[in-house]
GUTI-884683 format. One line per field, with one value per residue (C-alpha): residue in one letter; chain; residue number from 0; x, y, z. Coordinates in steps of 0.25 Angstrom, whole numbers. Example, Ala and Ser with C-alpha at 12.3 -4.5 7.8 and 13.67 -1.06 7.14 Angstrom:
GUTI-884683
residuo: c(A  S)
cadena: c(A  A)
num: c(0  1)
X: c(49  55)
Y: c(-18  -4)
Z: c(31  29)
This chain:
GUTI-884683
residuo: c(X  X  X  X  X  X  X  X  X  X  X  X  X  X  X  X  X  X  X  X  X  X  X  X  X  X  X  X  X  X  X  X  X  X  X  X  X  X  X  X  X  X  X  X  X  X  X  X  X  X  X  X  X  X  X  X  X  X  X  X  X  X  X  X  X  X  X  X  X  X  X  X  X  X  X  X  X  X  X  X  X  X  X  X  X  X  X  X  X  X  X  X  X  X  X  X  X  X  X  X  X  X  X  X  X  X  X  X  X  X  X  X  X  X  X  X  X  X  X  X  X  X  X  X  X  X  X  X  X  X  X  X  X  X  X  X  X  X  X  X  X  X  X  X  X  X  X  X  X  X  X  X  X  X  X  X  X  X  X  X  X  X  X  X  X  X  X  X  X  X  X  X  X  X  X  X  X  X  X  X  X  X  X  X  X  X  X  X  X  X  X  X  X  X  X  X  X  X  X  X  X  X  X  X  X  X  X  X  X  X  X  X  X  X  X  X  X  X  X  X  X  X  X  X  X  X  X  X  X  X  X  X  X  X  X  X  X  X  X  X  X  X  X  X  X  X  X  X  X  X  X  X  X  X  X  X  X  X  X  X  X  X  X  X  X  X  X  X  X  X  X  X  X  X  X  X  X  X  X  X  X  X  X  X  X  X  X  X  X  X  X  X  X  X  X  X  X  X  X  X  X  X  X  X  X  X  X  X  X  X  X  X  X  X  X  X  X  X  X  X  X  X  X  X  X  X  X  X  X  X  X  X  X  X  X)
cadena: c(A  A  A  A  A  A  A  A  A  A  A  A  A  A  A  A  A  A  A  A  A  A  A  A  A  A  A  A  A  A  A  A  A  A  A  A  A  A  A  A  A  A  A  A  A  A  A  A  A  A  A  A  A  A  A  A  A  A  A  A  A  A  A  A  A  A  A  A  A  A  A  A  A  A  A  A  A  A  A  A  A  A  A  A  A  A  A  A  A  A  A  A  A  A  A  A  A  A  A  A  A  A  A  A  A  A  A  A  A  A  A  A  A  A  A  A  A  A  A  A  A  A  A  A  A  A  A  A  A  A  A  A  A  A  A  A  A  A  A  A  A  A  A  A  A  A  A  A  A  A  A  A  A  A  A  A  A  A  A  A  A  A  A  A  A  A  A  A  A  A  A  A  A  A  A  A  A  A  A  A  A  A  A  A  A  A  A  A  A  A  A  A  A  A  A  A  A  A  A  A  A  A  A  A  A  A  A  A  A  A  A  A  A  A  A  A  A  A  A  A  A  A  A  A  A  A  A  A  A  A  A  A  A  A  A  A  A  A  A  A  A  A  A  A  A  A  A  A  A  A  A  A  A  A  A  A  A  A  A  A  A  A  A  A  A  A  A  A  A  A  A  A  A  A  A  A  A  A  A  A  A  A  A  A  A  A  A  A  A  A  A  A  A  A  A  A  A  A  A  A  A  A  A  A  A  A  A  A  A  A  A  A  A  A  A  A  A  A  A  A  A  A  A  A  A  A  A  A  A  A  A  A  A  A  A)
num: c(0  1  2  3  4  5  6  7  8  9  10  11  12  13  14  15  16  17  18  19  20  21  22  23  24  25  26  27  28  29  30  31  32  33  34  35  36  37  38  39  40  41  42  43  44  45  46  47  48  49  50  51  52  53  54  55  56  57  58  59  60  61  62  63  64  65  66  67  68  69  70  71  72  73  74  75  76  77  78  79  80  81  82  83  84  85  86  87  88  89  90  91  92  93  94  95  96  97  98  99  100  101  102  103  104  105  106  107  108  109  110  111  112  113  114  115  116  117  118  119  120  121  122  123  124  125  126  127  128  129  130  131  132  133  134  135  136  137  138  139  140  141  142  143  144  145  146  147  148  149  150  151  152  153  154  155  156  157  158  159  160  161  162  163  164  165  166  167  168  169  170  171  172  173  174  175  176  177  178  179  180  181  182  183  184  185  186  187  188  189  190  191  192  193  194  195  196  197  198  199  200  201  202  203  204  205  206  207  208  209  210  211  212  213  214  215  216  217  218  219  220  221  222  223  224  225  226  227  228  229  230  231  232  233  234  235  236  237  238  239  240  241  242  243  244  245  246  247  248  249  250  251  252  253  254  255  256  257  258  259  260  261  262  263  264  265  266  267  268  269  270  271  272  273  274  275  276  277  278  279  280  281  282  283  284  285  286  287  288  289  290  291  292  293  294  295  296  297  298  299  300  301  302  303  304  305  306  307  308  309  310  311  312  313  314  315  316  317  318  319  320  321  322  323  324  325  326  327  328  329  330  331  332  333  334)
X: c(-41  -42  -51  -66  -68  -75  -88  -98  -111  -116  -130  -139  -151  -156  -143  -132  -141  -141  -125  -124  -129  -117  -107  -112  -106  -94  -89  -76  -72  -81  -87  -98  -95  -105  -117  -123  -138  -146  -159  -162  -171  -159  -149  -159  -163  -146  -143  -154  -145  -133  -140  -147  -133  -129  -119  -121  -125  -114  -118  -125  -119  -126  -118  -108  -98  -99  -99  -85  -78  -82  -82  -71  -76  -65  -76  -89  -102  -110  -126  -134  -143  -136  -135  -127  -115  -107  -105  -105  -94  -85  -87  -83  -71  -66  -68  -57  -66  -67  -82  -92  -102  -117  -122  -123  -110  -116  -128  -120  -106  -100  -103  -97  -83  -84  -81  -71  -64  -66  -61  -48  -45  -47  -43  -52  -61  -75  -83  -96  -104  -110  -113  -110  -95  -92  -98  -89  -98  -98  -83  -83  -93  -84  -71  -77  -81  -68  -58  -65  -70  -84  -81  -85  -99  -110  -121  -127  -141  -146  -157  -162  -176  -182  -193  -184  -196  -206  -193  -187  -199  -197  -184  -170  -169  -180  -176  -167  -158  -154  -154  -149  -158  -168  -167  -156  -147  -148  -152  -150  -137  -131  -136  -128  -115  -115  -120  -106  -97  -100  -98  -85  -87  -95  -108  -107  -121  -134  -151  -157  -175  -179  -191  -196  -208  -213  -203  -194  -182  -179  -184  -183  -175  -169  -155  -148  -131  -119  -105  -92  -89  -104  -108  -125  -131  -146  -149  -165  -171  -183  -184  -199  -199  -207  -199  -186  -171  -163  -154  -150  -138  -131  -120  -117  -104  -98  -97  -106  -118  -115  -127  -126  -135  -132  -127  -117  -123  -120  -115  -120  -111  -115  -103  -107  -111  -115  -131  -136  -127  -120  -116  -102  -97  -90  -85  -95  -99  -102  -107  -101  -95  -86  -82  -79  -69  -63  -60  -56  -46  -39  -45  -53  -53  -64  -77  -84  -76  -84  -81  -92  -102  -98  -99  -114  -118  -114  -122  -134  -133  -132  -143  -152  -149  -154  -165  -167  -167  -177  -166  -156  -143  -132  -115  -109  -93  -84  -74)
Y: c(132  117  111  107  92  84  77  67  70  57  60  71  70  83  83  83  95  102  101  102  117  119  112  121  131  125  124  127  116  104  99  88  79  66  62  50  52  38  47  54  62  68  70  78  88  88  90  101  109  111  114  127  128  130  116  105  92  81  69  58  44  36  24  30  19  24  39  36  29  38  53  51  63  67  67  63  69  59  61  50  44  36  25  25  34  23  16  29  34  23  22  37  38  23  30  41  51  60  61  70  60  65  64  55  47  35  23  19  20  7  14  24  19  11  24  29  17  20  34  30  19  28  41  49  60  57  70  68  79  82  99  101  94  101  115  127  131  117  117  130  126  113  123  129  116  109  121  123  138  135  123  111  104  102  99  98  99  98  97  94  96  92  89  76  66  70  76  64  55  44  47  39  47  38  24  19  10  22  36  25  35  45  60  59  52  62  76  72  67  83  85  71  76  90  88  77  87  97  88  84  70  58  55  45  42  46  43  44  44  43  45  41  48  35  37  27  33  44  58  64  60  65  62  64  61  62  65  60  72  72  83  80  82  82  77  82  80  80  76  79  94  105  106  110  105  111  109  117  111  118  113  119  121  126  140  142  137  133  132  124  115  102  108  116  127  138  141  148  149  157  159  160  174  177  179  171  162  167  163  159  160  150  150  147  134  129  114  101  100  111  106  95  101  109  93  88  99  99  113  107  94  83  87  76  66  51  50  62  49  39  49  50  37  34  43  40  26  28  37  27  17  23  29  13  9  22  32  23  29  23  24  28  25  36  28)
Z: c(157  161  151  159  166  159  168  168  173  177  180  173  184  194  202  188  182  195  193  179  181  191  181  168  174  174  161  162  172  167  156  156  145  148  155  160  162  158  159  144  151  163  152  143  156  159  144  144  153  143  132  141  144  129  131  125  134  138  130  140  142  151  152  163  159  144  148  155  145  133  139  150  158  170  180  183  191  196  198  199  205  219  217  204  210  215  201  193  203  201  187  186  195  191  176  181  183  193  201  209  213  217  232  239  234  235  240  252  259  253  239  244  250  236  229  239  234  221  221  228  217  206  211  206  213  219  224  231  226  238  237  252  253  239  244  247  259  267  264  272  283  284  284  297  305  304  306  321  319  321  332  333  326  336  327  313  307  295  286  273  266  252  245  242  243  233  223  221  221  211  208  210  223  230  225  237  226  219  229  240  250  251  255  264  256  244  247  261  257  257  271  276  268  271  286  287  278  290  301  297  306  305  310  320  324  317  318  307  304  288  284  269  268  260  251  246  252  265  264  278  289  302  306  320  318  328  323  327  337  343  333  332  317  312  298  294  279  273  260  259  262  253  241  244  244  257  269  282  290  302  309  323  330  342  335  324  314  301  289  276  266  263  250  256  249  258  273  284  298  312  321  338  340  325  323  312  301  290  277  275  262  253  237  228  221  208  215  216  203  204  218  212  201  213  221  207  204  218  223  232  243  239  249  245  241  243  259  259  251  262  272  268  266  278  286  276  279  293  293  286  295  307  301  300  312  317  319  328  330  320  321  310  308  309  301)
């Protein structure tokens, strides 16, 4: 048996311990062997869950530089706050490792064909981790739009609600310099990707209205978008809803309704002359990490590979800058 990948969490906030419960389970495919947390406080709640575990805690480097050149891990999972993926990326796959990069991939779409660039030159792999590219029931849903046997898309919409304002009240997450956006562009930013995975076109017109609630950043906004083949799609989120964290999208086609989240975490589809939607089964999942060993190991085609980031921040910054001009209708390349 092949002996386990050695990784790099880089990151021990919310999000990496979220992941690190999925990755405990696999043991016999990968091996955290270093940290970079610069928080004592993170680490000591990250180390926390080894030891209930009954493992003993990766030591912590925070210095990403040092942590490279004295562990040489074979790939690294970056989760940290946005606007230190760019850098931490390219030091990463520049390093030789291989990478699964938190959403959203980066602040803005130069940073984001930056690292395009970088991949190419080094050749090593970049995964966006974006749950709904890597999910097993969006790549089914995604199965059934583009083979024709529900016809062609006529309409999205989707919606996303959180109690987003008050949670990540002073927090990173609502300093423009470091999130790089509010609601939209980090819960919201699963709804854009996810609502685009399904599409399987570009947006070539969108409105947009944002609203900050007196917040530093968005938290609700309303977003009206045309696709390339004249397809209409709705983008709704509230980020200060009750307490909560949620998403319904529906796409509608010539033959039938299909249902997700912005996760991709399940799949419902209704066929004409079919009473109600029905779930539609898919292999299970252990999350985006083993996704990613799946991509890293040739079994599966990258489904989020840093295209799917400059995808998004296109549409984000388009998005923003209508909302900016009181919801006039802006262009977006299809290049």
């Amino acid at each position: 048996m092949p002996s386990p990948i050695s990784m790099a969490m880089i990151g021990c906030g919310g999000m990496a311990r979220h992941h690190l419960r999925q990755i405990l389970k696999q043991q016999d495919t990968t091996q955290i062997t270093c940290v970079a947390e610069p928080s004592p406080e993170a680490y000591a709640v990250f180390a926390a869950l080894y030891t209930e575990a009954g493992l003993t805690p990766p030591p912590n480097e925070p210095n990403l530089e040092k942590l490279l050149a004295r562990y040489q891990p074979q790939t690294a999972f970056i989760i940290t706050p946005h606007a230190y993926h760019y850098e931490q990326t390219r030091l990463c796959l520049e390093a030789g490792l291989d990478v699964l990069l938190e959403k959203p991939m980066v602040m803005n779409a130069q940073e984001a064909l930056d690292l395009m660039g970088v991949r190419d030159r080094t050749g090593k792999l970049l995964v966006v981790a974006f749950p709904g590219s890597l999910s097993p029931y969006l790549r089914a849903a995604v199965d059934k739009l583009r083979s024709g046997t529900v016809g062609a898309v006529l309409s999205i919409s989707a919606t996303i609600w959180q109690n987003w304002g008050q949670q990540t009240l002073n927090t990173w997450r609502q300093e423009p310099a470091i999130a790089g956006g509010g609601f939209f562009f980090d819960t919201g930013a699963h709804m854009l990707n996810t609502v685009v995975e399904l599409a399987g076109e570009p947006f070539v017109e969108v409105a947009a209205w944002l609203d900050d609630q007196g917040r530093p950043v968005e938290t609700m906004g309303v977003v009206i978008g045309r696709l390339a083949s004249g397809a209409l799609v709705t983008l709704h989120g509230c980020g200060e809803a009750i307490p909560s964290c949620a998403s319904d999208i529906k796409v509608f086609t010539e033959q039938a309704i299909l249902r997700t989240g912005m996760w991709g975490e399940f799949l419902e589809l209704q066929r004409a002359g079919e009473p109600q939607l029905a779930p539609v089964s898919a292999p299970p999942s252990l999350g985006v990490w083993e996704q990613f060993l799946l991509v890293r190991a040739g079994q599966l085609p990258n489904p989020a590979p840093p295209e799917v980031g400059l995808r998004m921040a296109r549409l984000y910054d388009a998005i923003v800058a209508s909302a900016a001009r009181h919801g006039a209708v802006v262009a977006l390349s299809t290049a």
